[in-house]
C-alpha positions as CSV (number, residue, x, y, z in Angstrom):
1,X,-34.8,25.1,-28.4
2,X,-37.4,25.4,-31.7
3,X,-34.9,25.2,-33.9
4,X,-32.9,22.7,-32.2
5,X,-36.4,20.7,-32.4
6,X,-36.9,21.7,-35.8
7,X,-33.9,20.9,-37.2
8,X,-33.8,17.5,-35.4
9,X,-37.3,16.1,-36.5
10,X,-36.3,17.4,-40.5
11,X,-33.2,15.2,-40.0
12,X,-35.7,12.0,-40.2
13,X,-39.0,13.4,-41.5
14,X,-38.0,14.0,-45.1
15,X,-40.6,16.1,-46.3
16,X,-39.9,18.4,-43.8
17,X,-36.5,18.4,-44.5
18,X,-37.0,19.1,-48.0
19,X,-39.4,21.8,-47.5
20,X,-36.8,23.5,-45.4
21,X,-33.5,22.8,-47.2
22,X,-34.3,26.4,-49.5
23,X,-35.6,28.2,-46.9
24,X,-32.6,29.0,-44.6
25,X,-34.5,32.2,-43.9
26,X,-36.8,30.3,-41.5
27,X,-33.3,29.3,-39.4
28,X,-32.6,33.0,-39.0
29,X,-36.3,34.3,-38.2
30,X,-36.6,31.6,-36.1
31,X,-32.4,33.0,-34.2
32,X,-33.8,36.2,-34.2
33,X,-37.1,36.0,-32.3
34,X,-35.1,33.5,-29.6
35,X,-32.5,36.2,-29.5
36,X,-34.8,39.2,-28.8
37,X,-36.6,36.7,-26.4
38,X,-32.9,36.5,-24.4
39,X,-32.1,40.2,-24.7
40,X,-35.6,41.3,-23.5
41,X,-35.0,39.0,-20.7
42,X,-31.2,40.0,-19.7
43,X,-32.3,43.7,-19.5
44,X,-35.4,43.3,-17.6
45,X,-32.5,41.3,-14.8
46,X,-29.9,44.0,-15.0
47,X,-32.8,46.7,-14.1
48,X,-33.6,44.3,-11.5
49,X,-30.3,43.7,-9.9
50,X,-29.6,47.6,-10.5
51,X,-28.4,49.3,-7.5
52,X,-31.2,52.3,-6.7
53,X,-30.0,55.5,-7.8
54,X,-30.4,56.8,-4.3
55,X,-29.7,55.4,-1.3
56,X,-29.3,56.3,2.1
57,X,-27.3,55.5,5.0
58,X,-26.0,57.1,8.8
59,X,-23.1,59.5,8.7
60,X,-21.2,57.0,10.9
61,X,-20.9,54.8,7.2
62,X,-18.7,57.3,6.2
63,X,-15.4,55.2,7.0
64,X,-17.0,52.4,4.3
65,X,-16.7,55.6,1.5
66,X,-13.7,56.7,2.6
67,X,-11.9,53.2,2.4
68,X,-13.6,52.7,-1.2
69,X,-12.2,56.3,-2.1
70,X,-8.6,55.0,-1.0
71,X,-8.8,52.3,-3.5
72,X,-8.2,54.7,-6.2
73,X,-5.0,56.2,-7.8
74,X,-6.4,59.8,-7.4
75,X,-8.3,60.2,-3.6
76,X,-10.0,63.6,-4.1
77,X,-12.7,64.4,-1.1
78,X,-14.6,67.5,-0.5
79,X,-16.8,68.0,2.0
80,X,-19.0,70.9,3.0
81,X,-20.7,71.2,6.6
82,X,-20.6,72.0,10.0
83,X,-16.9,71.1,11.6
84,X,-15.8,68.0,9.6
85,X,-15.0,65.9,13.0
86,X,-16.9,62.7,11.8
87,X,-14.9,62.8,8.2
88,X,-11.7,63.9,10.1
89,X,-11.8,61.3,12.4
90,X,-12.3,58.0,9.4
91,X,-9.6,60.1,7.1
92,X,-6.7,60.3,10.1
93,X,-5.7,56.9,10.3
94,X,-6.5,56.1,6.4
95,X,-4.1,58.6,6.0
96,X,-1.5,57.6,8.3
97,X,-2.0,53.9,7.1
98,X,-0.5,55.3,3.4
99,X,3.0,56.1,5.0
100,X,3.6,52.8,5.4
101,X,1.6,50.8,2.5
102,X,0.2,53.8,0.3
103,X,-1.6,50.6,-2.0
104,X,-2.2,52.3,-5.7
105,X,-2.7,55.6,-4.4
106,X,-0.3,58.5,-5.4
107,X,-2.1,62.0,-4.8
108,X,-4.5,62.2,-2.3
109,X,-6.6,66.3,-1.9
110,X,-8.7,66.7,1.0
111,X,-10.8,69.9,1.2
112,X,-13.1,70.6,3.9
113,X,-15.3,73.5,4.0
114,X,-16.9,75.0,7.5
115,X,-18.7,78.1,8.5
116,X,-16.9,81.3,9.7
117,X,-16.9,81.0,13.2
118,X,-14.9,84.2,13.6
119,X,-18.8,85.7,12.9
120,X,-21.5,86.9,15.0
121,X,-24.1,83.3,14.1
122,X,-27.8,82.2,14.8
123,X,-26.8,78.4,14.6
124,X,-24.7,77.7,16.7
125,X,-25.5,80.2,19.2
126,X,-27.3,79.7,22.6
127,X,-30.6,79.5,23.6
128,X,-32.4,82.5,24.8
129,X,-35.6,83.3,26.5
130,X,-38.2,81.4,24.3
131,X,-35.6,80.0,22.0
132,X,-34.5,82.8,19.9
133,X,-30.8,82.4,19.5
134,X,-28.3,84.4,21.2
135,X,-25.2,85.2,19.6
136,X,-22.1,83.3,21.8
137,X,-18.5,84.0,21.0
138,X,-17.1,81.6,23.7
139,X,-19.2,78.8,22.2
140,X,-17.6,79.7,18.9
141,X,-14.2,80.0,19.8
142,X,-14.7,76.4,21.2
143,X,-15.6,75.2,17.8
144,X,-12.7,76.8,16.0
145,X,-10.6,75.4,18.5
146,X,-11.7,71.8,17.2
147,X,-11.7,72.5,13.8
148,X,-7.9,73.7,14.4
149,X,-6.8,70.8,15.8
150,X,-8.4,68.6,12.9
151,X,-6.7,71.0,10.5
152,X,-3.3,70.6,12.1
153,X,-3.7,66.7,12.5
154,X,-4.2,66.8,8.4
155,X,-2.0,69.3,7.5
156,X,0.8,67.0,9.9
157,X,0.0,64.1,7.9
158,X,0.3,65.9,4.6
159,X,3.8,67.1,5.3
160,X,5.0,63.7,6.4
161,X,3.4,62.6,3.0
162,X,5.0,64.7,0.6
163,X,8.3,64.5,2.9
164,X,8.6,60.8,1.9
165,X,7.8,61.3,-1.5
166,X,5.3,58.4,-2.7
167,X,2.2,59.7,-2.3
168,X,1.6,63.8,-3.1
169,X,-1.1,65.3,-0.6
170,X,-2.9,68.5,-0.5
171,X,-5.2,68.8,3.1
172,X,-6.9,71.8,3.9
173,X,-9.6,73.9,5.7
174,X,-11.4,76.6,4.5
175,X,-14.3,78.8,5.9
176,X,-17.4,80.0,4.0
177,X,-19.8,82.9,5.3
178,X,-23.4,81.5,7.2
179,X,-24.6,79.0,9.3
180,X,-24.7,75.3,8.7
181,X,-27.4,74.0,6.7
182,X,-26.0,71.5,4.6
183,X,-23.6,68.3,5.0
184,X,-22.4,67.0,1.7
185,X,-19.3,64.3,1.1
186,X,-18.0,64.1,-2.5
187,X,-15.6,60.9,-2.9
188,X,-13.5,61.1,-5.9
189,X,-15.9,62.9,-8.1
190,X,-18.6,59.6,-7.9
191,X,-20.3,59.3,-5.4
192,X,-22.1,62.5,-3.2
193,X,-23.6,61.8,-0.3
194,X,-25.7,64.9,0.9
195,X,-27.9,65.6,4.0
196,X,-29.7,68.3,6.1
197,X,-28.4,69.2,9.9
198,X,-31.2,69.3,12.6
199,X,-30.2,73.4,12.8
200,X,-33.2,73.2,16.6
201,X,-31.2,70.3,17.9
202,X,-29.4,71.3,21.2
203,X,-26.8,70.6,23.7
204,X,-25.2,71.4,26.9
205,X,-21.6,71.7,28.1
206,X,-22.2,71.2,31.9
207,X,-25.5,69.5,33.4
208,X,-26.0,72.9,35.1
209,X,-24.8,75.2,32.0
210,X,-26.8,76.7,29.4
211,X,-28.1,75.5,26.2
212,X,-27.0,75.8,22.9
213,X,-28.2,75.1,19.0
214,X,-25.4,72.9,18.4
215,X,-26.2,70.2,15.4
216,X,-25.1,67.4,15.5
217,X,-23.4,66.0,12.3
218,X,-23.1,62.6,13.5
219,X,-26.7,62.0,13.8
220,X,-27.6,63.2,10.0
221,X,-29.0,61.0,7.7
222,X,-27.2,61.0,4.1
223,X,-28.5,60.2,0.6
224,X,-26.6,58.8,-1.7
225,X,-25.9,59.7,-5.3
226,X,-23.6,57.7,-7.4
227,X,-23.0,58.3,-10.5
228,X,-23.1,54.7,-12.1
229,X,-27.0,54.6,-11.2
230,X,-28.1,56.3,-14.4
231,X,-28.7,60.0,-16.1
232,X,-30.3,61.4,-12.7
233,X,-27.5,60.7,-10.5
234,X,-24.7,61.2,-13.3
235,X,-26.2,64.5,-12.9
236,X,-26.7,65.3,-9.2
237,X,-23.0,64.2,-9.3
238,X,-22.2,66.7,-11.8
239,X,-24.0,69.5,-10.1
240,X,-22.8,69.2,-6.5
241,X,-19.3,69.2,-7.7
242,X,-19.3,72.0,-9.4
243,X,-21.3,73.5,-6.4
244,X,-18.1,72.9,-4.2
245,X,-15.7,73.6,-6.4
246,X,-17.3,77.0,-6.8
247,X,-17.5,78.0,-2.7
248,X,-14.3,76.4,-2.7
249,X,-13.0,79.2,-5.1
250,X,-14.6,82.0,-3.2
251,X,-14.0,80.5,0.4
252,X,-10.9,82.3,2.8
253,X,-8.9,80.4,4.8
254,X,-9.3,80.8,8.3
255,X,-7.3,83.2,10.2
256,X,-5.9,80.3,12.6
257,X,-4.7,78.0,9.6
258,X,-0.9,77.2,9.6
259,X,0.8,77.2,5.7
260,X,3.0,73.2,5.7
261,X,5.9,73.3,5.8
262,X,7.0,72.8,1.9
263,X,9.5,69.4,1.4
264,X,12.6,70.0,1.0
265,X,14.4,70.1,-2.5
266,X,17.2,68.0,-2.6
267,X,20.7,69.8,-2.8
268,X,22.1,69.4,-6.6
269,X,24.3,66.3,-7.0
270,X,28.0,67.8,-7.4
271,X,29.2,67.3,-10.9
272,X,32.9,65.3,-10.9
């Protein structure tokens, strides 16, 4: 605007017009002090419009991050916790929905890591005389009965997958030694959403049964690191996947897991 002004009035004040004709270095000064004026303003709205670096939202959001994961060519999602039953249950029918439209995806890798519920454990476990936690085997087996069938269910989908032949899958469970502390979700290596379990909250089976520590992963509040929302979360990113990836590494796989069935290779075409 000054040097629209400027240049306006010298076009019918003539002294001004002749003090500026040699002086084209009063144009530029002039550009560069409206220029730093618009770049100082444009980056103080782009820190404003910035999406926080954390966040956080209810672990029943997690089908919104799994669908976002989905819209990628590469659908890699690791997740560390307790049984994996509120992931399992967004990933089934995203899953099944790339039989018949698999979109841009081609390779999806699903890795889920639980405790060992094959051990002797404080959480879950039931509740003793004045809380102390008693070591419960049944309660156990029930758990590793659910996280069976959520296995199976992925590893089904996975061979019907790779049977077809557009879209590669790799789905799998794997135990790691302890209790459950943490729940973490890492969608395609950008975003980590990461929580704490309520390791005191309880539950029964039957109104007149016992109690047990039994957290509840559905209930956990998750915080949410992506990595597009500066150095800090580029980094939390960084670190939590190479976290998982490590106890990925050293994790077993459970005793109950069933290998899928490879595809079959196609029989040679007979040369004429």
């Amino acid at each position: 605007m000054a040097i629209f002004v400027t240049g306006l009035t010298a076009q019918f004040v003539t002294p001004l017009g002749d003090a500026l004709e040699d002086k084209a270095f009063l144009g530029g000064a002039l550009l560069s002090l409206v220029g730093y004026v618009l770049y100082d303003t444009v980056k103080d709205l782009a820190t404003t419009l910035r999406r926080p670096p954390r966040v956080q939202v209810e672990s029943r959001e997690l089908g919104t991050f799994v669908t976002e994961a989905f819209r990628s060519r590469e659908v890699e999602i690791s997740f560390l916790g307790y049984t994996g039953e509120t992931l399992c249950n967004e990933l089934f029918h995203r899953l099944e929905g790339l039989l018949e439209d698999p979109g841009p995806t081609r390779h999806v890798s699903v890795r889920v890591l639980i405790p060992d519920f094959g051990e002797q454990m404080t959480v879950p476990s039931r509740v003793g005389e004045d809380g102390v936690p008693v070591d419960s085997p049944d309660f156990r087996r029930r758990l590793e009965e659910k996280c069976q069938e959520y296995d199976e269910t992925l590893a089904g989908i996975e061979e019907r997958l790779n049977a077809l032949g557009r879209v590669s899958a790799e789905c799998e469970y794997r135990v790691y030694p302890g209790i459950p502390r943490e729940k973490v979700c890492i969608f395609n290596r950008e975003q980590v959403l990461h929580g704490l379990y309520n390791v005191s909250a309880r539950s029964m089976l039957r109104s007149n049964g016992p109690e047990f520590y039994d957290p509840k992963g559905y209930r956990t509040d998750l915080s949410v690191w992506a990595r597009g929302s500066g150095d800090e979360a580029r980094a939390i990113v960084a670190t939590w996947s190479k976290h998982l990836d490590d106890l990925w590494h050293l994790s077993l796989q459970p005793s109950w897991r069933r290998e899928p069935t490879p595809a079959p290779t196609p029989a040679p075409t007979p040369t004429p």
